[in-house]
C-alpha positions in Angstrom: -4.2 -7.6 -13.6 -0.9 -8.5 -12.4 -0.4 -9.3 -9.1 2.0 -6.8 -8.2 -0.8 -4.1 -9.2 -3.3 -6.3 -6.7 -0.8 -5.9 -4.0 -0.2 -1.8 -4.7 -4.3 -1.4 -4.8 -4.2 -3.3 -1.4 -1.8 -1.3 0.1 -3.5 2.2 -1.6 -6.9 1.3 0.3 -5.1 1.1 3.8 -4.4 4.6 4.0 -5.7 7.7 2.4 -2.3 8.4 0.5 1.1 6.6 0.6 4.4 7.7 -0.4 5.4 6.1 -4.0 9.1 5.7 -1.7 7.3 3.4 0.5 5.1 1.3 -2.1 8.4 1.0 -4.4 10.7 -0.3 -1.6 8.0 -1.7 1.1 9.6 -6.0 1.2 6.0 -7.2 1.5 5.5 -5.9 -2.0 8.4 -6.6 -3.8 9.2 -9.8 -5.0 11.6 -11.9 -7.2 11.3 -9.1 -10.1 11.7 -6.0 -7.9 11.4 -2.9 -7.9 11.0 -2.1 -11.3 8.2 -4.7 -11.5 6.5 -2.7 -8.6 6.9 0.8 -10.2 5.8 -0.8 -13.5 2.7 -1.7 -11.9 2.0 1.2 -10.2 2.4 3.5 -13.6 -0.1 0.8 -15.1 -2.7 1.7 -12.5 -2.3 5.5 -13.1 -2.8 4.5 -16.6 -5.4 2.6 -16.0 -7.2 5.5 -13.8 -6.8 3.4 -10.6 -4.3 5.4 -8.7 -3.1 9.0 -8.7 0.0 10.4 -8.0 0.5 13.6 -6.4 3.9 15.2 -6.1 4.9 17.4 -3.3 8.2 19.5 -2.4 9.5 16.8 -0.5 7.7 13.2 -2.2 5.7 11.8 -4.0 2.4 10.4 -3.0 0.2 7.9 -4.7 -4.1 7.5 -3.5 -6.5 4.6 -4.8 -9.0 6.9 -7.1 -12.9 5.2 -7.0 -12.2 3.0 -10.3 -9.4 1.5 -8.0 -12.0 0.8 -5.3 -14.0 -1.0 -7.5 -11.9 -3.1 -9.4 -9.9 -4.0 -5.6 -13.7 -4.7 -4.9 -14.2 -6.7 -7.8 -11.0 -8.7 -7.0 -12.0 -9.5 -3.8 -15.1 -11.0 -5.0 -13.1 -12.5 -7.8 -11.5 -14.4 -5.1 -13.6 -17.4 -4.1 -12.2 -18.1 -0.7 -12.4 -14.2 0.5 -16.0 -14.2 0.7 -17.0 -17.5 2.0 -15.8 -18.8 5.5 -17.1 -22.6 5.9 -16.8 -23.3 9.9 -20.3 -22.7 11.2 -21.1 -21.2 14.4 -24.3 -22.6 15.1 -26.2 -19.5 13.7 -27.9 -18.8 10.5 -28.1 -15.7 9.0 -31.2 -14.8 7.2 -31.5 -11.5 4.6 -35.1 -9.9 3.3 -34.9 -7.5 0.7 -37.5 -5.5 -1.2 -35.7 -3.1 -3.7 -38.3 -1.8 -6.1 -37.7 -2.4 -10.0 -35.9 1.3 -10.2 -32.9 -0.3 -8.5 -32.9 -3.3 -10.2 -29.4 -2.9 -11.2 -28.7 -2.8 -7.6 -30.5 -5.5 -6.7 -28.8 -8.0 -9.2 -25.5 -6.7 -7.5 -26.6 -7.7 -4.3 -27.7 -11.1 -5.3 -24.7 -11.5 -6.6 -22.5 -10.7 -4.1 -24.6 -12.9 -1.4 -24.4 -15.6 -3.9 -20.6 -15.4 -3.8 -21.0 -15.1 0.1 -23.1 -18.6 0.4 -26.3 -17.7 0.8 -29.3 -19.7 -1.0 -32.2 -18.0 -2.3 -35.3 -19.9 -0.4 -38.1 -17.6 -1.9 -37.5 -14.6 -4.5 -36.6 -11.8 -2.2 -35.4 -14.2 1.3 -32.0 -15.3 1.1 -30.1 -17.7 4.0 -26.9 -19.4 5.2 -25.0 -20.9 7.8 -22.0 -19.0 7.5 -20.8 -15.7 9.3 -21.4 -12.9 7.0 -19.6 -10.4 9.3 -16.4 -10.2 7.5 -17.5 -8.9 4.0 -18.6 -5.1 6.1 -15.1 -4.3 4.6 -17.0 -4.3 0.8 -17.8 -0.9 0.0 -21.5 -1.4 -1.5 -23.7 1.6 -2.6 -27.5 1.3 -2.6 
Protein backbone atom coordinates (compact mmCIF):
# COMPACT_ATOMS: atom_id res chain seq x y z
CA UNK A 1 0.00 0.00 0.00
CA UNK A 2 1.37 3.24 -1.00
CA UNK A 3 1.92 5.67 1.29
CA UNK A 4 -0.23 8.28 0.04
CA UNK A 5 -3.26 5.62 0.52
CA UNK A 6 -1.83 5.15 4.36
CA UNK A 7 -2.13 8.86 4.80
CA UNK A 8 -5.96 9.12 3.05
CA UNK A 9 -6.96 6.00 5.49
CA UNK A 10 -5.50 8.08 8.38
CA UNK A 11 -7.18 10.98 7.59
CA UNK A 12 -10.71 8.85 6.69
CA UNK A 13 -10.70 7.40 10.43
CA UNK A 14 -10.52 11.04 12.01
CA UNK A 15 -13.84 11.90 11.02
CA UNK A 16 -16.92 10.09 10.09
CA UNK A 17 -16.79 11.49 6.29
CA UNK A 18 -14.48 13.98 4.66
CA UNK A 19 -14.92 15.93 1.61
CA UNK A 20 -12.74 14.28 -1.45
CA UNK A 21 -12.00 18.60 -1.92
CA UNK A 22 -10.36 18.51 1.35
CA UNK A 23 -8.39 14.99 1.16
CA UNK A 24 -7.26 16.05 -2.66
CA UNK A 25 -5.89 19.46 -1.66
CA UNK A 26 -5.31 19.10 2.37
CA UNK A 27 -0.76 20.14 2.30
CA UNK A 28 -0.30 17.51 4.93
CA UNK A 29 -1.21 15.01 2.37
CA UNK A 30 0.15 15.92 -0.67
CA UNK A 31 3.58 15.60 -1.39
CA UNK A 32 6.29 15.87 -4.21
CA UNK A 33 3.82 13.93 -6.76
CA UNK A 34 0.60 15.90 -5.93
CA UNK A 35 -2.50 15.82 -6.37
CA UNK A 36 -3.02 13.39 -8.89
CA UNK A 37 -0.90 10.98 -6.75
CA UNK A 38 -3.47 11.65 -3.87
CA UNK A 39 -6.61 11.13 -6.07
CA UNK A 40 -4.91 8.14 -7.50
CA UNK A 41 -4.77 6.69 -4.16
CA UNK A 42 -7.90 7.41 -3.09
CA UNK A 43 -9.73 5.68 -6.33
CA UNK A 44 -7.34 2.67 -5.39
CA UNK A 45 -8.88 2.44 -1.94
CA UNK A 46 -12.50 2.57 -3.39
CA UNK A 47 -11.28 -0.17 -5.52
CA UNK A 48 -9.91 -1.86 -3.08
CA UNK A 49 -13.25 -1.64 -0.87
CA UNK A 50 -11.49 0.56 1.74
CA UNK A 51 -13.20 3.85 1.24
CA UNK A 52 -16.53 4.97 -0.25
CA UNK A 53 -17.48 7.87 -1.92
CA UNK A 54 -20.71 9.47 -1.61
CA UNK A 55 -21.76 12.35 -3.87
CA UNK A 56 -24.05 15.06 -2.74
CA UNK A 57 -25.64 18.27 -4.52
CA UNK A 58 -22.90 20.35 -3.40
CA UNK A 59 -19.56 17.70 -2.87
CA UNK A 60 -18.30 14.93 -2.70
CA UNK A 61 -17.61 12.95 0.41
CA UNK A 62 -15.32 10.05 0.93
CA UNK A 63 -15.87 7.46 4.60
CA UNK A 64 -13.25 4.60 5.70
CA UNK A 65 -15.64 1.41 5.08
CA UNK A 66 -14.66 -1.63 7.95
CA UNK A 67 -12.10 -3.32 5.42
CA UNK A 68 -10.42 0.20 5.69
CA UNK A 69 -10.44 -0.04 9.49
CA UNK A 70 -8.78 -3.17 9.43
CA UNK A 71 -6.16 -2.87 7.06
CA UNK A 72 -5.35 0.99 8.92
CA UNK A 73 -5.38 -1.45 11.92
CA UNK A 74 -3.16 -3.88 10.40
CA UNK A 75 -0.79 -0.98 9.40
CA UNK A 76 -0.54 0.22 12.65
CA UNK A 77 0.54 -3.02 13.88
CA UNK A 78 2.66 -3.41 10.82
CA UNK A 79 4.55 -0.53 12.34
CA UNK A 80 7.02 -1.70 14.89
CA UNK A 81 7.51 1.52 16.76
CA UNK A 82 3.59 2.39 17.00
CA UNK A 83 2.95 -0.28 19.43
CA UNK A 84 5.84 -0.34 21.67
CA UNK A 85 6.95 2.74 23.89
CA UNK A 86 10.36 1.81 25.66
CA UNK A 87 10.65 4.53 28.68
CA UNK A 88 9.38 2.76 31.75
CA UNK A 89 7.35 4.25 34.32
CA UNK A 90 8.14 2.25 37.16
CA UNK A 91 4.95 0.09 36.69
CA UNK A 92 4.30 -3.21 35.19
CA UNK A 93 1.42 -4.19 33.59
CA UNK A 94 0.15 -7.71 33.95
CA UNK A 95 -2.81 -9.37 31.58
CA UNK A 96 -4.86 -12.85 32.50
CA UNK A 97 -6.89 -14.20 29.91
CA UNK A 98 -9.09 -17.29 29.65
CA UNK A 99 -10.82 -17.39 26.20
CA UNK A 100 -12.30 -20.82 25.83
CA UNK A 101 -11.18 -22.95 22.56
CA UNK A 102 -14.52 -21.47 20.63
CA UNK A 103 -12.58 -18.16 20.31
CA UNK A 104 -9.43 -19.51 19.63
CA UNK A 105 -9.12 -17.35 16.59
CA UNK A 106 -9.49 -14.55 18.89
CA UNK A 107 -7.21 -15.49 21.15
CA UNK A 108 -4.21 -15.94 18.75
CA UNK A 109 -5.15 -12.30 17.74
CA UNK A 110 -4.75 -11.11 21.01
CA UNK A 111 -1.41 -12.82 21.55
CA UNK A 112 -0.38 -11.37 18.76
CA UNK A 113 -1.12 -8.08 19.17
CA UNK A 114 0.36 -8.10 22.94
CA UNK A 115 3.38 -9.62 21.48
CA UNK A 116 3.77 -6.68 19.07
CA UNK A 117 3.04 -4.50 22.26
CA UNK A 118 6.06 -6.12 24.49
CA UNK A 119 4.53 -8.21 26.60
CA UNK A 120 6.22 -11.76 27.47
CA UNK A 121 4.18 -14.74 27.96
CA UNK A 122 5.36 -15.98 31.74
CA UNK A 123 2.76 -18.91 31.93
CA UNK A 124 0.22 -20.01 29.02
CA UNK A 125 -2.67 -17.65 29.57
CA UNK A 126 -0.49 -14.61 32.01
CA UNK A 127 1.21 -12.19 29.93
CA UNK A 128 3.52 -9.05 31.42
CA UNK A 129 5.61 -5.96 30.62
CA UNK A 130 7.18 -2.93 31.77
CA UNK A 131 5.85 -0.70 29.19
CA UNK A 132 2.64 1.57 29.29
CA UNK A 133 0.05 -0.22 27.32
CA UNK A 134 -2.39 2.85 27.42
CA UNK A 135 -1.83 4.14 24.06
CA UNK A 136 -2.85 1.06 21.86
CA UNK A 137 -7.05 1.78 23.36
CA UNK A 138 -7.10 3.60 19.94
CA UNK A 139 -6.91 -0.31 18.18
CA UNK A 140 -10.31 -1.25 17.47
CA UNK A 141 -10.29 -5.04 18.78
CA UNK A 142 -13.54 -7.22 18.67
CA UNK A 143 -13.82 -10.19 21.08
Amino acid sequence: MSSNSKKILKKLAESPAVSVKEITTQSSLLNKEGRYAITRALKNLVKENCAEIYKSEKQNYAKITPKGKNKLNSLMLDNDTTLVNTSWDGFWRIILLDLPEERKSERESLRYLLKKAGFVCLKNSAWISPFPFEHMSNLTIFL
